[in-house]
C-alpha positions as CSV (number, residue, x, y, z in Angstrom):
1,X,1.5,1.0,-18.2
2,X,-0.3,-1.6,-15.9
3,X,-2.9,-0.9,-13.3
4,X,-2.5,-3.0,-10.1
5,X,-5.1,-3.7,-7.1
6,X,-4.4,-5.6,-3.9
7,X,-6.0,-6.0,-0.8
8,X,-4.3,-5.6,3.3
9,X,-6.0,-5.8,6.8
10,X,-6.4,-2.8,9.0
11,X,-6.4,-3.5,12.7
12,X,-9.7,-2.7,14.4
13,X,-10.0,0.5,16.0
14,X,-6.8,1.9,13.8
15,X,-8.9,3.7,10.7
16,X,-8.4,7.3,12.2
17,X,-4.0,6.8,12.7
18,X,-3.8,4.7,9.2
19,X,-4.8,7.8,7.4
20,X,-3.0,10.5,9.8
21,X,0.4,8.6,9.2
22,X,-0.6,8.5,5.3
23,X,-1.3,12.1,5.2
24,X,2.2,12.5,6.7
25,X,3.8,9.9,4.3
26,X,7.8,10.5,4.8
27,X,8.8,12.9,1.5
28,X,11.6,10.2,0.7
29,X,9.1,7.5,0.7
30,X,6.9,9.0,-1.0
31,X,9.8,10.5,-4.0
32,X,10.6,6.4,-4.0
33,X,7.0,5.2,-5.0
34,X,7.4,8.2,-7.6
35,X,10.5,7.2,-9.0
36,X,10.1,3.6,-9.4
37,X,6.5,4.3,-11.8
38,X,3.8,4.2,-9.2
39,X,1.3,6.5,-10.1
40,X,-2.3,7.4,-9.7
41,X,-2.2,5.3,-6.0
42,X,-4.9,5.0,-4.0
43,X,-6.0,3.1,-0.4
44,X,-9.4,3.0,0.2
45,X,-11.1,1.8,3.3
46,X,-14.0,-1.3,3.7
47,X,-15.5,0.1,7.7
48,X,-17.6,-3.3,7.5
49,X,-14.3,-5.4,7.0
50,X,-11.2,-3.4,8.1
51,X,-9.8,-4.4,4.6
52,X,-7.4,-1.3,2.9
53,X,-8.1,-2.1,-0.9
54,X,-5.3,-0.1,-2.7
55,X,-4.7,0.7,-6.7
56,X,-2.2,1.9,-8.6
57,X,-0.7,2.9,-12.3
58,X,2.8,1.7,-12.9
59,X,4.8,2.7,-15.6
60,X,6.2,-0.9,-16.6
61,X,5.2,-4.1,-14.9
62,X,6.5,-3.6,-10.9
63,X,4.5,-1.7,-8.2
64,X,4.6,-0.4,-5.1
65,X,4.9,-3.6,-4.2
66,X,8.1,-5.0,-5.3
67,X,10.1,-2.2,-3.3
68,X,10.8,-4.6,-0.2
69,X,14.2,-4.8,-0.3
70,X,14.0,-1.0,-0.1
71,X,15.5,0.5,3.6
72,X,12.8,3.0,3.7
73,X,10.2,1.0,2.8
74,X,11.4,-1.2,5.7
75,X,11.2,1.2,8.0
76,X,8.0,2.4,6.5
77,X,6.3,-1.0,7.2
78,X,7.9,-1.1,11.1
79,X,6.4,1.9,11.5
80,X,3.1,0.5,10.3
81,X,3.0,-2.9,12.0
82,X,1.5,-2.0,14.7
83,X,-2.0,-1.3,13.0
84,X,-2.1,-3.3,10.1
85,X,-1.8,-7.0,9.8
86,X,2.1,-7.9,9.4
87,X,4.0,-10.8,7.7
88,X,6.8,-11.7,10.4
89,X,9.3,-9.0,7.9
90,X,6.9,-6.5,8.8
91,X,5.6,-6.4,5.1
92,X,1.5,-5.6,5.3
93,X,-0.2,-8.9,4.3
94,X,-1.1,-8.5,1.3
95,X,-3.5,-10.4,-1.6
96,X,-3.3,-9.3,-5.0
97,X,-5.9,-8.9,-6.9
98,X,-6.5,-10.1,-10.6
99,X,-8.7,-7.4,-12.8
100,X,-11.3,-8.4,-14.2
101,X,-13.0,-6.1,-16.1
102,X,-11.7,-1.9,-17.1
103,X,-14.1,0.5,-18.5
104,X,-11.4,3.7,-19.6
């Protein structure tokens, strides 16, 4: 199992939709994450920054992360683009982020 953390950028003014389409995540999007280890996945929200900071369980080394190449995950981040800071594949920027301490 390894625990992973990264950072994206929510588009000012977007807070409200970013969490209405993530209540709504697509079943077969969200069976996907489920089958390829994520676990225990969370996004929370910075209101002073607009950053998402997002963590997650996987069981092995890849995340939720790694699932690019992925149609629906594709379409997942087209859908999202418009709210969210985008790379020019419509992949959310994103920054990893290295742990640095764990209390379980």
């Amino acid at each position: 199992m390894t625990r992973k953390a990264f950072k994206m950028y929510l588009k000012p003014g977007f807070e409200n939709e970013y969490e209405k389409r993530h209540n709504e995540i697509w079943p077969e999007l969200k069976q996907l994450i489920h089958e390829s280890g994520v676990y225990d996945y969370s996004i929370f929200w910075d209101q002073e920054t607009n950053i998402l900071f997002a963590t997650q369980k996987n069981i092995g080394k890849a995340g939720s992360q790694d699932l690019g190449n992925e149609q629906i995950v594709q379409k997942w981040w087209a859908y999202m683009a418009d709210i969210m800071e985008t790379n020019t594949d419509n992949s959310p920027v994103t920054v990893e982020l290295n742990e640095l301490f764990y209390l379980e």
